[in-house]
ROSESE-12798 format. One line per 8 residues: number of its first residue (from 0); their letters; for each residue y, z negated, x negated of N, C-alpha, C, O, CB. Coordinates in steps of 0.1 Angstrom, whole numbers, plus 2048, in hexadecimal, padded with zeros to 3 digits. Atoms other than C-alpha are relative to their C-alpha. Glycine has a CB too. Layout:
# residues N
NUM) a) Y Z X Y Z X Y Z X Y Z X Y Z X  ...
//
This chain:
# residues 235
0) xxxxxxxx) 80C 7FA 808 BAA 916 25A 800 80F 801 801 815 80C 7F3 7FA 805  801 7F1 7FB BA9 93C 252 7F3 804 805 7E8 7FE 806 802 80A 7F3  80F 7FD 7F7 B91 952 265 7F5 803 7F9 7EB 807 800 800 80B 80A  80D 7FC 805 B78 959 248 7FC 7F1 7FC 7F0 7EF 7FC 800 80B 7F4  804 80D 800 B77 933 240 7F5 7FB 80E 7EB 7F5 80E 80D 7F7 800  802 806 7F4 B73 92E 264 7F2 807 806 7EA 802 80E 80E 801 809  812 7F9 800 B53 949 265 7F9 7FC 7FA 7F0 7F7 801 7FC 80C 7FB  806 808 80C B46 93C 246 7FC 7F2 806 7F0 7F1 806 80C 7FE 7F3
8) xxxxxxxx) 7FF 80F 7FC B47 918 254 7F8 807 80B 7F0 80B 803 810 7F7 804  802 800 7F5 B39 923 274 7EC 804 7FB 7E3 7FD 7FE 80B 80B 809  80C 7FD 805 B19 937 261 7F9 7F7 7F8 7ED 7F7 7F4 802 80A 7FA  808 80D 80D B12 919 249 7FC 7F7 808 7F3 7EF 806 80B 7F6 7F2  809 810 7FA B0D 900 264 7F5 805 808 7EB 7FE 809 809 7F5 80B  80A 7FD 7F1 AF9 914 282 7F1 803 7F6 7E5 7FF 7FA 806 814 80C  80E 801 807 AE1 91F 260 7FC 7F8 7FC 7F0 7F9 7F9 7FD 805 7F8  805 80D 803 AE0 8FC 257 7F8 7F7 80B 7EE 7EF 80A 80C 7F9 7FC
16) xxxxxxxx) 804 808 7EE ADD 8F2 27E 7F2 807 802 7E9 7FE 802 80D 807 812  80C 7FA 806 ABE 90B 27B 7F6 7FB 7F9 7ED 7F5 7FE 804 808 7F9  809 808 809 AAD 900 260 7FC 7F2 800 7F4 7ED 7F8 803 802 7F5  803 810 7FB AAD 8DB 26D 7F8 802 80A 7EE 7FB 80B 80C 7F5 804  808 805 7F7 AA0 8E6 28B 7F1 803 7FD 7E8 7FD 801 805 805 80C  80E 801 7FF A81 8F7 27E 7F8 7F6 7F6 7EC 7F7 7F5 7FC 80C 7FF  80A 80F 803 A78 8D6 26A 801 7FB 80C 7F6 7F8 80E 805 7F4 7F5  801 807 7F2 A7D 8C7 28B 7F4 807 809 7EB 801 80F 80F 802 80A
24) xxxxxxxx) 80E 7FA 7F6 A65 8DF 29C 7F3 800 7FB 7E9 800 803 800 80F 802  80B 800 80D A4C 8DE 27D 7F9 7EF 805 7EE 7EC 807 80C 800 7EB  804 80C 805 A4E 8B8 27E 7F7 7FC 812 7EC 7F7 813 810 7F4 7F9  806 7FF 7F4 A49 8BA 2A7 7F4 805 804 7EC 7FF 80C 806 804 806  80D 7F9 7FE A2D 8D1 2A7 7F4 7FE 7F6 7EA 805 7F5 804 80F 800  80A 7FF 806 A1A 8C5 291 7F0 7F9 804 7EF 7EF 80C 806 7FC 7F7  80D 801 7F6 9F0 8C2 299 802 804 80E 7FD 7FE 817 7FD 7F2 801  800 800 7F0 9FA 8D2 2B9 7F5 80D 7FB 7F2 812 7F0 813 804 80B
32) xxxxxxxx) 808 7F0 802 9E3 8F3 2C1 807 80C 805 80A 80D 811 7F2 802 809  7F8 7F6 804 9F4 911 2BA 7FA 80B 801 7FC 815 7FA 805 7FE 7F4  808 7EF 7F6 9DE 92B 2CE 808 7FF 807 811 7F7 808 7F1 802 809  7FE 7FB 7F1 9E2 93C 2ED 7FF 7F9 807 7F9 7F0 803 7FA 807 807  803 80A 7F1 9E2 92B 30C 806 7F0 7FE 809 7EA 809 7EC 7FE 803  7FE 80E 804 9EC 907 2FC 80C 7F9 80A 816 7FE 80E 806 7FE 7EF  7FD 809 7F3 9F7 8EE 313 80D 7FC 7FD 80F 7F7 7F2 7F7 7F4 804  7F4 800 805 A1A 8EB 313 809 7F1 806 815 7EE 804 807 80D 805
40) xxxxxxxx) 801 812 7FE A1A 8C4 320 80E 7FE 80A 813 806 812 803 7F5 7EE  7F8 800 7F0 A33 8B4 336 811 802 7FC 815 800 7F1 7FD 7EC 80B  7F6 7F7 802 A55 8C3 33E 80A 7F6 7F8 813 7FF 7F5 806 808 80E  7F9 806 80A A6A 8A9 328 7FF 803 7F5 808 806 7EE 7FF 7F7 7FF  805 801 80C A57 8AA 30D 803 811 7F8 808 813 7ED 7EF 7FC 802  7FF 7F5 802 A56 8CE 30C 80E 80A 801 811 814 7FA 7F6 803 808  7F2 7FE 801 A78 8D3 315 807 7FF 7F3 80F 807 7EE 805 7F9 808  7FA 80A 80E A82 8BE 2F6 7FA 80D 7F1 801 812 7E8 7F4 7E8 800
48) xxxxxxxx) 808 7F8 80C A6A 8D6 2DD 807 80D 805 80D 812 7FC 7EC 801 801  7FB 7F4 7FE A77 8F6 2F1 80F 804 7F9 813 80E 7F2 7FF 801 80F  7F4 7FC 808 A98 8F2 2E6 803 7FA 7F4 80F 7F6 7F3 80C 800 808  7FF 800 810 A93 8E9 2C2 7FF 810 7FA 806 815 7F1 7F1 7F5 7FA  804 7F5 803 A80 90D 2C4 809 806 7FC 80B 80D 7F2 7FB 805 808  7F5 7F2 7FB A9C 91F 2D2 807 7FC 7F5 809 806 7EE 80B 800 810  7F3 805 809 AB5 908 2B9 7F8 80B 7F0 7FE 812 7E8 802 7E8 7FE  808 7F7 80D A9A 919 29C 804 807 7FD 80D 808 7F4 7F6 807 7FF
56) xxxxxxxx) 802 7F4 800 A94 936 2A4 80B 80B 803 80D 815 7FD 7F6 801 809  7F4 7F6 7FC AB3 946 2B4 810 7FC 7F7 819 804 7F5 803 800 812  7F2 7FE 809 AD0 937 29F 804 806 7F7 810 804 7F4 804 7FB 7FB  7FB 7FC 80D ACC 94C 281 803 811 802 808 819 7FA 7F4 7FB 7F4  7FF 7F4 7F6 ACC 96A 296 811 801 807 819 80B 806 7F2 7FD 80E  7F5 7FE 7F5 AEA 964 2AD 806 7F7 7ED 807 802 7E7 7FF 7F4 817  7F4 805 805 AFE 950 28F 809 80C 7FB 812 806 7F6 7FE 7F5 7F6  7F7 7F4 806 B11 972 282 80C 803 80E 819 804 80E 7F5 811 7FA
64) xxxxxxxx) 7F7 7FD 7F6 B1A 978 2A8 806 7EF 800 810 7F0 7FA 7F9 807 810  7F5 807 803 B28 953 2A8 80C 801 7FC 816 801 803 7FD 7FA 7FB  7F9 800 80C B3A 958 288 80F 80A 805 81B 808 802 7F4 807 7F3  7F6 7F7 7FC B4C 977 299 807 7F7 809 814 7F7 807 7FA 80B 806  7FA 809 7F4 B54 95F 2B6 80B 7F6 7FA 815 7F3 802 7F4 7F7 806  7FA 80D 80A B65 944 29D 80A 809 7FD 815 805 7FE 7F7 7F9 7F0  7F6 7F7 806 B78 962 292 80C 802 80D 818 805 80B 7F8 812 7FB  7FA 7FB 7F7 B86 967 2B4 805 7F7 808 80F 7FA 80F 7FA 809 805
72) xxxxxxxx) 7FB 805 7F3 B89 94A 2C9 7FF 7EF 7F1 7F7 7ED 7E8 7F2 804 814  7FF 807 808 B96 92A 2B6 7FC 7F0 808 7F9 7EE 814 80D 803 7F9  807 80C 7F9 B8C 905 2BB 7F1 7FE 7FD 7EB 800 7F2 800 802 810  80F 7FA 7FF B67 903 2C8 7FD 80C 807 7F6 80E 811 7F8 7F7 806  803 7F0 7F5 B66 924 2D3 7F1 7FF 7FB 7E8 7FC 803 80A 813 7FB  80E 802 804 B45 925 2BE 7F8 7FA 809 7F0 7FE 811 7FF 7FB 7F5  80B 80E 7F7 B36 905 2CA 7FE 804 80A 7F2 806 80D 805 7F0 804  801 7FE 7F1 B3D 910 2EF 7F4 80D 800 7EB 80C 808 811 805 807
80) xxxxxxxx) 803 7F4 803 B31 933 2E5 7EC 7FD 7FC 7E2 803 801 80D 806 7F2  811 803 801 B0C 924 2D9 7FB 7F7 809 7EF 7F5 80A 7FA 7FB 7F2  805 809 7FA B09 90B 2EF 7FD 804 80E 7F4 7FF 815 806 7F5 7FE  809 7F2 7F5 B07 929 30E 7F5 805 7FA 7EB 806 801 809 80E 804  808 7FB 805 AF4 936 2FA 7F3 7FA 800 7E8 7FF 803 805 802 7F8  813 807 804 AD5 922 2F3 7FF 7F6 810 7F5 7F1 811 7FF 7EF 7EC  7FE 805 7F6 ADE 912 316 7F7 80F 80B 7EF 80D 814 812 7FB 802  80A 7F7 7F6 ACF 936 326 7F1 7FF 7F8 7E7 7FF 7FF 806 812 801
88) xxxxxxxx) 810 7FF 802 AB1 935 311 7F9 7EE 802 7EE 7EA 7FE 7FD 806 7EC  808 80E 7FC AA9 910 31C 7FF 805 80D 7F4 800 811 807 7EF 7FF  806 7FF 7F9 AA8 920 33B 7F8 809 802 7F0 807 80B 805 7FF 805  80B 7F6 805 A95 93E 332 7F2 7F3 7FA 7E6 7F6 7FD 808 80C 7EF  80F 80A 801 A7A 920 327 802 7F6 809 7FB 7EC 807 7FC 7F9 7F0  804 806 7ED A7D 90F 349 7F7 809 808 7ED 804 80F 80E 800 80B  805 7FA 7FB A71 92B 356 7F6 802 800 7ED 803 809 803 804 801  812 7FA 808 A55 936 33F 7F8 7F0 808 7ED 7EF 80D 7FF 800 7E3
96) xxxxxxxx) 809 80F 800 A4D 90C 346 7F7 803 80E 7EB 801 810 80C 7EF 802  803 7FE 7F3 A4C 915 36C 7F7 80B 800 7EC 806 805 80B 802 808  80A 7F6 802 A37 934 367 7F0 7F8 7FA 7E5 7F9 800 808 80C 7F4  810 807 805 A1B 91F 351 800 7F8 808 7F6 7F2 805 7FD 7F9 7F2  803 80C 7F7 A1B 906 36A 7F7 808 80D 7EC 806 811 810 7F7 806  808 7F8 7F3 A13 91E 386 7F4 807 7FC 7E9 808 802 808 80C 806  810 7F6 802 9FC 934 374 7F5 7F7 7FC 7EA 7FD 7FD 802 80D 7F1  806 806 803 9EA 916 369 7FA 7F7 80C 7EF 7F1 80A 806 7FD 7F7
104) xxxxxxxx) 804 806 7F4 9E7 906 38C 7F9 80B 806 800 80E 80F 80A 7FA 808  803 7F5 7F9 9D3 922 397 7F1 802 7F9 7F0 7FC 7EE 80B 80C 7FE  80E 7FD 805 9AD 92C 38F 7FE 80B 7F9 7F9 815 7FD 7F6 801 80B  7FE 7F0 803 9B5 943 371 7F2 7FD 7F7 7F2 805 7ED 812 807 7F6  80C 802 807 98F 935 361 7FD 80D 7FA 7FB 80D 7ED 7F4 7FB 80A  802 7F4 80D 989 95D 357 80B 804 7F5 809 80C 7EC 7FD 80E 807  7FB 7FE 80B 9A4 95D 344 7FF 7F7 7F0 804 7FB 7E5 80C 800 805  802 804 80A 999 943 32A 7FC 806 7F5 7F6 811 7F8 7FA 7F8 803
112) xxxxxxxx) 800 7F5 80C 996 950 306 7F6 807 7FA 7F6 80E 7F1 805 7FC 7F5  80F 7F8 804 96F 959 306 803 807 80C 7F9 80D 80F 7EE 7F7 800  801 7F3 7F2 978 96E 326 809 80A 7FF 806 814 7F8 805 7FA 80F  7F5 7FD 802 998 97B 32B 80C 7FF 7FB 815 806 7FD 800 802 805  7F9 804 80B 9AA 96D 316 807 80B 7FA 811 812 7FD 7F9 7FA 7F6  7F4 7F6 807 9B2 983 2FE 805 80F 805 80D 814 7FE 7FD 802 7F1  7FA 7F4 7FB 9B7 9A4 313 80E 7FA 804 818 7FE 7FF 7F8 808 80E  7F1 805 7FB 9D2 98D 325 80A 7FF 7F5 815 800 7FA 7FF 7F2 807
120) xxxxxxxx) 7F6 808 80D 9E6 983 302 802 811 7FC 80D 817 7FD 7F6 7F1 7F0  7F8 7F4 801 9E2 9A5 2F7 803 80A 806 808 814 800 7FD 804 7FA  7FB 7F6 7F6 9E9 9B8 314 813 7FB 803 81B 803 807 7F3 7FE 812  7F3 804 801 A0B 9A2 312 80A 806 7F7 815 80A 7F9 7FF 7F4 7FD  7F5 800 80A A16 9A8 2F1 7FE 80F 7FE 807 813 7F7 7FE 7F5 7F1  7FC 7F1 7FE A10 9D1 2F5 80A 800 80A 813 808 809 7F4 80A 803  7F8 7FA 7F5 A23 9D0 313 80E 7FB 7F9 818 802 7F9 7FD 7FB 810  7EF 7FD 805 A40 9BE 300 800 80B 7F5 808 807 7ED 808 7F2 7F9
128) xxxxxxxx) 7FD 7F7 808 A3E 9DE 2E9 802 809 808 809 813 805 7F9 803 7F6  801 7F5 7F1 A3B 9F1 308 811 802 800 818 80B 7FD 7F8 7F7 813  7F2 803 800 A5F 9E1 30E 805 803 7F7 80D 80B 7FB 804 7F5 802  7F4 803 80C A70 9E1 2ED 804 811 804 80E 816 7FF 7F9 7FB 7EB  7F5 7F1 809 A73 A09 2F3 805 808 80C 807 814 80F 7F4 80E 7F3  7FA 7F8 7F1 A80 A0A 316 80F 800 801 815 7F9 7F9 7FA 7F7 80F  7EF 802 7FE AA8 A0E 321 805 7F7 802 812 7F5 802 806 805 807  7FA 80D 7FB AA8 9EC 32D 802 7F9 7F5 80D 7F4 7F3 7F9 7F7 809
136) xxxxxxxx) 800 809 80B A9F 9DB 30D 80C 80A 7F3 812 805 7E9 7EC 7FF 7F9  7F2 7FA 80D ABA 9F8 2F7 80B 7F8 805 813 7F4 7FC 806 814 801  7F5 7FF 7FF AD2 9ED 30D 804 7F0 801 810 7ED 801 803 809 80A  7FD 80C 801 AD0 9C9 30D 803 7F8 7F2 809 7EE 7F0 7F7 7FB 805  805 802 80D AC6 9CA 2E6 813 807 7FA 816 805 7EF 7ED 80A 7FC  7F8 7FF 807 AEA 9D9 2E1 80A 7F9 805 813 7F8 7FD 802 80C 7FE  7F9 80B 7FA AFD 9C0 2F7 7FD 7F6 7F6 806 7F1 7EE 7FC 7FB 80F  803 80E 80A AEB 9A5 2E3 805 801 7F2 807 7F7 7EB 7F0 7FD 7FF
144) xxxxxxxx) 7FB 7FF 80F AF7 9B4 2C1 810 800 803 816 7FC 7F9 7FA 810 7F8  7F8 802 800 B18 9B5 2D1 808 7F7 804 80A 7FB 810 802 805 802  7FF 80F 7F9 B27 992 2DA 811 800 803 816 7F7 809 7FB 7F2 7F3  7F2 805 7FC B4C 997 2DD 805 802 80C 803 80D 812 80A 804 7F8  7F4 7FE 7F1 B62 992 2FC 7F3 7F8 80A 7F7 7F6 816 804 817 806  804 806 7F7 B45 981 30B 7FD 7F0 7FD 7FE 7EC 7F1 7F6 807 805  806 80E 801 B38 95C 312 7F5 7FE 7FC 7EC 806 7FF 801 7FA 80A  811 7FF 806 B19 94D 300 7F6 800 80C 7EA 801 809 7FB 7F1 7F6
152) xxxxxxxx) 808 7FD 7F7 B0B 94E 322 7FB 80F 801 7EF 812 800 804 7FC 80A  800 7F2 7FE B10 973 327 7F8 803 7F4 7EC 806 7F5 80F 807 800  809 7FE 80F B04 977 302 7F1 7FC 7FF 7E8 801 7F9 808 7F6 7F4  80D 808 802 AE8 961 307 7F5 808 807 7EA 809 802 801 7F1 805  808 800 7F7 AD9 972 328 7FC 80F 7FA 7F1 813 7FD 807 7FD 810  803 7F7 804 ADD 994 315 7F5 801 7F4 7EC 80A 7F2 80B 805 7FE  80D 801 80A AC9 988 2F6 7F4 7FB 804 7E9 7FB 7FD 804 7F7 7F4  80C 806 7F9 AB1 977 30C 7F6 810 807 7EA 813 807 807 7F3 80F
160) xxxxxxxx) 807 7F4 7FB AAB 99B 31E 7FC 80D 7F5 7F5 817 7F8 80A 804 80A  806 7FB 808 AA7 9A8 2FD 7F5 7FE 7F6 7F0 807 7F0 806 801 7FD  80B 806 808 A8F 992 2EB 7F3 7FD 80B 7E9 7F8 806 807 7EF 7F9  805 80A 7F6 A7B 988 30F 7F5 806 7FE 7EB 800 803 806 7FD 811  811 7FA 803 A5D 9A2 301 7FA 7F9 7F7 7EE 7F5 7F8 7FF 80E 7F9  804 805 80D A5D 992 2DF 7F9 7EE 806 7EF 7E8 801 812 801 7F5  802 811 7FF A5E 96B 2F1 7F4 802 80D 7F2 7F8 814 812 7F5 806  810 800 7F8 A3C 978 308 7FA 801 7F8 7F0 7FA 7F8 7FB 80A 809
168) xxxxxxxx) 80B 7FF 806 A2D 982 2EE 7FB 7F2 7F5 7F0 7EF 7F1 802 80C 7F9  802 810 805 A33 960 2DD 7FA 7F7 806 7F4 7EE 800 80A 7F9 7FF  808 80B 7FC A25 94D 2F8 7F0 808 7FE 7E6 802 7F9 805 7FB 812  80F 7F7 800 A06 967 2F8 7FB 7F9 7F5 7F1 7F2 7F6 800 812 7FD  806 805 80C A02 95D 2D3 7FB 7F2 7FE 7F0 7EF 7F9 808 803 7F8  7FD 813 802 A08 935 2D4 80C 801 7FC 810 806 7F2 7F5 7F4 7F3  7F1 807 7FF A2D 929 2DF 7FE 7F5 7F7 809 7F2 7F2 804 7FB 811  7FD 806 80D A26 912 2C7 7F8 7FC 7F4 7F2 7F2 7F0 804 7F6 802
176) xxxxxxxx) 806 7FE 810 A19 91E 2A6 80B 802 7FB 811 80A 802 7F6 80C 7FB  7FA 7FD 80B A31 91D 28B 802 80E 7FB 80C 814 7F9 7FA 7F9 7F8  7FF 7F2 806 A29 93E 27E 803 80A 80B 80A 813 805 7F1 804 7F9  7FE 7F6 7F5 A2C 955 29E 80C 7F9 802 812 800 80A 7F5 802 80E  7F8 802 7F9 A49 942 2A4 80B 806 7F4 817 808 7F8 800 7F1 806  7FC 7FD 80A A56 94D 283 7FF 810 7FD 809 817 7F9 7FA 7F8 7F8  7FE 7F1 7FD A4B 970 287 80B 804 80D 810 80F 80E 7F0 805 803  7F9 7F6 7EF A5E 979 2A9 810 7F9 7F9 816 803 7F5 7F8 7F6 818
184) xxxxxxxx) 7F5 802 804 A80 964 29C 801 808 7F5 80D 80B 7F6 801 7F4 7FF  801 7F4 808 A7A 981 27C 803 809 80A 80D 80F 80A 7F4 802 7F8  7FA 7EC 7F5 A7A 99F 299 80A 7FB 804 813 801 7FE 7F7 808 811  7F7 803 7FC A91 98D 2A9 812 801 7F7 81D 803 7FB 7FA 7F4 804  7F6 802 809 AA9 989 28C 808 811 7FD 813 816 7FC 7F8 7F8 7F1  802 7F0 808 AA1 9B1 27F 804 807 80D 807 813 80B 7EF 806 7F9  7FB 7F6 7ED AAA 9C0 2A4 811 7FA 800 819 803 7FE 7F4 7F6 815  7F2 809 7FF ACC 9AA 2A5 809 802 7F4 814 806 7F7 7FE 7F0 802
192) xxxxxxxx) 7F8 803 809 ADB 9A7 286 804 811 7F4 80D 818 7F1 7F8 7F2 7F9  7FE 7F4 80A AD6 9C4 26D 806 80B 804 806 80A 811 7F4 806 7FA  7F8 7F2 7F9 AEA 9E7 275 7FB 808 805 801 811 80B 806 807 7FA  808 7F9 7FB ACB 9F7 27D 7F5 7FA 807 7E9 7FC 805 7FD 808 7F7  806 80A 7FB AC0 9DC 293 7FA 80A 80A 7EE 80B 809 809 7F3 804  805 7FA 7F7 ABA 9F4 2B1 7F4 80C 7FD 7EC 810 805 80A 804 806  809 7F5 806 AA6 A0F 29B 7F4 7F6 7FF 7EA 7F7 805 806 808 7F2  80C 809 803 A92 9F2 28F 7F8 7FD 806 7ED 7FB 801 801 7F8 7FE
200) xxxxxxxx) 806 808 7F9 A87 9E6 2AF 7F5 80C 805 7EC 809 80D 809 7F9 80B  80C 7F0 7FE A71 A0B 2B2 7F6 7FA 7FD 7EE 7F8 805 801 810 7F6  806 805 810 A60 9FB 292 7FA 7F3 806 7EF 7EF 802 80D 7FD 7F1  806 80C 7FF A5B 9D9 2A6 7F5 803 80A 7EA 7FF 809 80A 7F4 804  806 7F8 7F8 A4D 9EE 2C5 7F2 803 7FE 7E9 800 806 806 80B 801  80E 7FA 7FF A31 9FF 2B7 7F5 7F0 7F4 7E9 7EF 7F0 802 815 7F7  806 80C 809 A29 9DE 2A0 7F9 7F5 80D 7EE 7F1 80B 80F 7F7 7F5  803 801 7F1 A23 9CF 2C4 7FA 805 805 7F3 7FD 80C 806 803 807
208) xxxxxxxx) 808 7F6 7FB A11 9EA 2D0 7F0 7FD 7F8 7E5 7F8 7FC 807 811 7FC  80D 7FE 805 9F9 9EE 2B6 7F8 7EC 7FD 7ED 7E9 7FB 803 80D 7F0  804 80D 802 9F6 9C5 2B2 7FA 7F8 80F 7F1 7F1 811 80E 7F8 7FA  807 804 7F0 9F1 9BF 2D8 7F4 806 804 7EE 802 80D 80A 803 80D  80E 801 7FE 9D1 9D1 2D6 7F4 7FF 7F6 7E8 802 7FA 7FF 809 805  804 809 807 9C5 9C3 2B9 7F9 7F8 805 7ED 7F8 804 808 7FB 7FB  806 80D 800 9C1 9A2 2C9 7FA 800 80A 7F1 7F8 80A 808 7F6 7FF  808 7FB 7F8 9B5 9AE 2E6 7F1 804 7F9 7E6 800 7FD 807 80C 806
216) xxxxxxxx) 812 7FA 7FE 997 9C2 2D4 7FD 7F6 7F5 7F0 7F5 7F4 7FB 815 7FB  805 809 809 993 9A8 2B8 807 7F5 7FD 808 7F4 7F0 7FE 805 7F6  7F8 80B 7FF 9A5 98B 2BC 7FB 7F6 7F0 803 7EF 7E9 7FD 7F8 810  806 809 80C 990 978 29F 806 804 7EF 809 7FD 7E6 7EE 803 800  7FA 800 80A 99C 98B 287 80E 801 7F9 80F 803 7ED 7FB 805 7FC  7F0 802 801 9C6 989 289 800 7F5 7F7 7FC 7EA 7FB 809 7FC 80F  7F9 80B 804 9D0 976 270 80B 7F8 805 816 7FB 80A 803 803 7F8  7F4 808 7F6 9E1 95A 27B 805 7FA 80D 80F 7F5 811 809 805 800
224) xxxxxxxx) 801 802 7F4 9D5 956 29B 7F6 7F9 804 7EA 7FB 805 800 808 807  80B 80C 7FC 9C9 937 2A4 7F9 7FF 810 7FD 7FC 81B 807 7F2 7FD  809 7FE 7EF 9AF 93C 2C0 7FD 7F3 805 7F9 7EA 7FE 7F0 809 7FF  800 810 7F9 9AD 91E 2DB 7F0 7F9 7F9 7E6 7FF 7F6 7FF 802 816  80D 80B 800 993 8FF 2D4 7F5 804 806 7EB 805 7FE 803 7F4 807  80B 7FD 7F8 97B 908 2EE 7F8 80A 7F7 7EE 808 7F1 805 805 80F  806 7F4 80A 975 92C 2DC 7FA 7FA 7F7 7EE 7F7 7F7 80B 809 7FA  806 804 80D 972 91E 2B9 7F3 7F7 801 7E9 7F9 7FB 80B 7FA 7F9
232) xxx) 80C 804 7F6 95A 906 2CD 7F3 804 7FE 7EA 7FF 7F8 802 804 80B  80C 7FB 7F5 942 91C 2E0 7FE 80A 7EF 7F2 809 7EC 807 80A 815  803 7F9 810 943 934 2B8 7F7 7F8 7F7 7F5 7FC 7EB 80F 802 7F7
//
């Protein structure tokens, strides 16, 4: 097979592999609550939904660096090549799991969403804009645009250290709304892929900035942000 067949072929299925998974995540999440704080249920279950996410959200992003990979290494170099890959972000959401588990076994009662709530969500998603414009995030953000000569692990742990502002501020919003999950796989895409992916991410920075205190000083009125049960409640 020549090597633009063999790119071609590689980009038609991971966007196809893509777009199945977010009917898969669509069809999973559906009636779930898609605020802040939402309970992220027991670690099978959630495991099983986490990496539909990742299969979503990050394949249409990473399939060009694939595609390069197909070009270079024959066989399954690909396959091997995504399957490090989405193998570090299952453990990047092990972790987040272990983190909600702890912070949740703990007496965080003022943080509920008539309290502190929303300083906490948007004190999150400014600080990942905080991040997007530090040397750690340039320099991981140009590893992740560059995929050759390494393994999809290597690849994976670099796009993980580049996106890990964007995927706080996702849980801040609701880890599983549809729409926030759809906005951040967009930054995610526009930082990575285009040629002026790193300029761009200035542009995602202060969109961050100025959105993380937003919801902090008025959380009610973000479009698109579904505020927890209780709130809508006690309103």
């Amino acid at each position: 097979m020549s090597t633009v067949a063999s790119q071609t072929r590689t980009l038609v299925v991971l966007v196809a592999a893509g777009l199945v998974a977010w009917a898969v995540t669509a069809q999973r999440m559906d009636g779930m609550d898609a605020g802040p704080g939402t309970d992220l249920g027991g670690l099978g279950w959630y495991l099983g939904v986490w990496v539909t996410m990742m299969a979503a959200m990050m394949l249409p992003s990473a399939a060009p660096a694939a595609a390069r990979i197909a070009q270079l290494a024959r066989g399954y170099g690909a396959l091997r090549f995504m399957a490090g890959y989405l193998a570090v972000w299952t453990v990047f959401g092990l972790v987040a799991y272990a983190l909600f588990r702890l912070v949740t076994s703990l007496d965080v009662g003022w943080l509920a969403w008539g309290e502190g709530g929303p300083y906490l969500a948007g004190g999150v998603i400014a600080a990942a804009g905080v991040y997007e414009l530090t040397p750690l995030k340039e320099r991981f953000l140009h590893r992740c645009r560059a995929p050759a000569g390494r393994s999809g692990v290597a690849y994976g742990f670099d796009c993980v250290g580049s996106s890990v502002g964007l995927m706080a501020a996702l849980f801040a919003l609701g880890v599983m709304s549809l729409l926030w999950m759809a906005v951040v796989a967009a930054a995610i895409f526009v930082e990575k892929v285009p040629p002026r992916g790193v300029r761009l991410s200035r542009l995602v920075a202060i969109a961050l900035l100025v959105f993380g205190i937003w919801v902090a000083a008025s959380p009610g009125s973000v479009p698109g942000l579904t505020e927890p049960e209780q709130m809508r409640m006690e309103m």
